[in-house]
C-alpha positions as CSV (number, residue, x, y, z in Angstrom):
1,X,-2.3,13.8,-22.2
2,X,-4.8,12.2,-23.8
3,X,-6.9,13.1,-27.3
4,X,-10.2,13.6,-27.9
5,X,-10.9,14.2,-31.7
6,X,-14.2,15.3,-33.2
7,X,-14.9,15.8,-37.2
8,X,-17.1,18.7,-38.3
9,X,-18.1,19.8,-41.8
10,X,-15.5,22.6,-40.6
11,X,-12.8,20.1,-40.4
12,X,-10.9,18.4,-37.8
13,X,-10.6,19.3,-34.3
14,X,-8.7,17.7,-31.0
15,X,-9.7,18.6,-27.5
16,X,-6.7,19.1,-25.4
17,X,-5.2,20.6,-22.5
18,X,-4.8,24.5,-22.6
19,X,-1.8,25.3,-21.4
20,X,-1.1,29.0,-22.3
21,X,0.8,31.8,-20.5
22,X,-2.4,33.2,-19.0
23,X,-4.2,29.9,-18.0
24,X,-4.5,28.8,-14.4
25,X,-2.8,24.8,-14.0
26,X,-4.9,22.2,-13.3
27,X,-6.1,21.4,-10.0
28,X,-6.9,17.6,-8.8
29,X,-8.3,16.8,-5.2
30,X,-8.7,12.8,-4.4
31,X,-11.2,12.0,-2.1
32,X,-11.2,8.9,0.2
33,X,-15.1,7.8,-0.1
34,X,-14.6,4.3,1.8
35,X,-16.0,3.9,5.3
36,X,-14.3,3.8,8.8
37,X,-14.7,1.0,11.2
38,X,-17.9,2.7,12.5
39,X,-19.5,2.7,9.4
40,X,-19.0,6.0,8.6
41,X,-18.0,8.4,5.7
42,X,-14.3,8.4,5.8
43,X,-14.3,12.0,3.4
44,X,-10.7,12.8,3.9
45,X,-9.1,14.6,0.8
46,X,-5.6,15.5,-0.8
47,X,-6.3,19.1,-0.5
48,X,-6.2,20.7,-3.7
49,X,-2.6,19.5,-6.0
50,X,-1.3,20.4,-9.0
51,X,-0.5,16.8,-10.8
52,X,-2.4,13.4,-11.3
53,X,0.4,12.2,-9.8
54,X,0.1,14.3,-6.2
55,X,-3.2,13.0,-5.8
56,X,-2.2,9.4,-6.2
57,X,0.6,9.9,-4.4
58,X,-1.9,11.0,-1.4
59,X,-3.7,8.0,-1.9
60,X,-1.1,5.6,-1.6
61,X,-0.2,7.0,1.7
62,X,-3.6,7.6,2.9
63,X,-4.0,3.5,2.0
64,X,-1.0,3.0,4.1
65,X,-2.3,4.5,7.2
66,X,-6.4,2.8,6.5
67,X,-5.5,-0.9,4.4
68,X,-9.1,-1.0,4.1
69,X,-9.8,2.2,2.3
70,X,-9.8,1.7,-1.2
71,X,-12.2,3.2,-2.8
72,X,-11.7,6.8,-3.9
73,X,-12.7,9.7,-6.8
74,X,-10.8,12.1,-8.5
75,X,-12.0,15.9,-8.9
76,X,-10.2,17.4,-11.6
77,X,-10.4,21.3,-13.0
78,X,-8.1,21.2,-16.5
79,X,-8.2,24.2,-18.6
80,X,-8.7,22.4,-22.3
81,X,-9.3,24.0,-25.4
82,X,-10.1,22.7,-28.7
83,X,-8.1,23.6,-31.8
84,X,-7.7,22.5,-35.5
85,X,-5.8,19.2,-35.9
86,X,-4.1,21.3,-39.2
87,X,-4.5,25.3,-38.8
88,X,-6.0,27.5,-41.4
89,X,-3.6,29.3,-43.5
């Protein structure tokens, strides 16, 4: 998880991943933007995962089966929320 800090004449804040009871978990889709043999779009995605790692484990596999495939972009929808870095009393 990385950190994201911000100060404000409120004090200091971190951006971070939301993970509460109620949230939904983060989604990633990878999607394969080199081109096939003909030239065209190749366009073929994870499907929607729940982990970094899913999607990179699709495109390992996906590079198997296409060696020339290597170009690729990440969609990812993580609930974050920012929050004091010390809380109020």
């Amino acid at each position: 998880m990385s950190r994201s800090a911000k100060v404000t004449r409120f004090g200091d804040w971190m951006l971070r991943e939301d993970t509460g009871p109620d949230i939904d978990p983060p989604a990633y889709l990878m999607v394969c933007k080199s081109e096939n043999e003909d030239g065209t779009p190749c366009g073929k995605d994870s499907g929607e995962v729940n982990s970094f790692a899913e999607s990179t484990e699709w495109t390992r596999r996906h590079g198997w089966a296409h060696p020339d495939h290597r170009s690729f972009r990440l969609l990812a929808d993580v609930p974050m929320v920012m929050v004091p870095e010390v809380e109020p009393l």
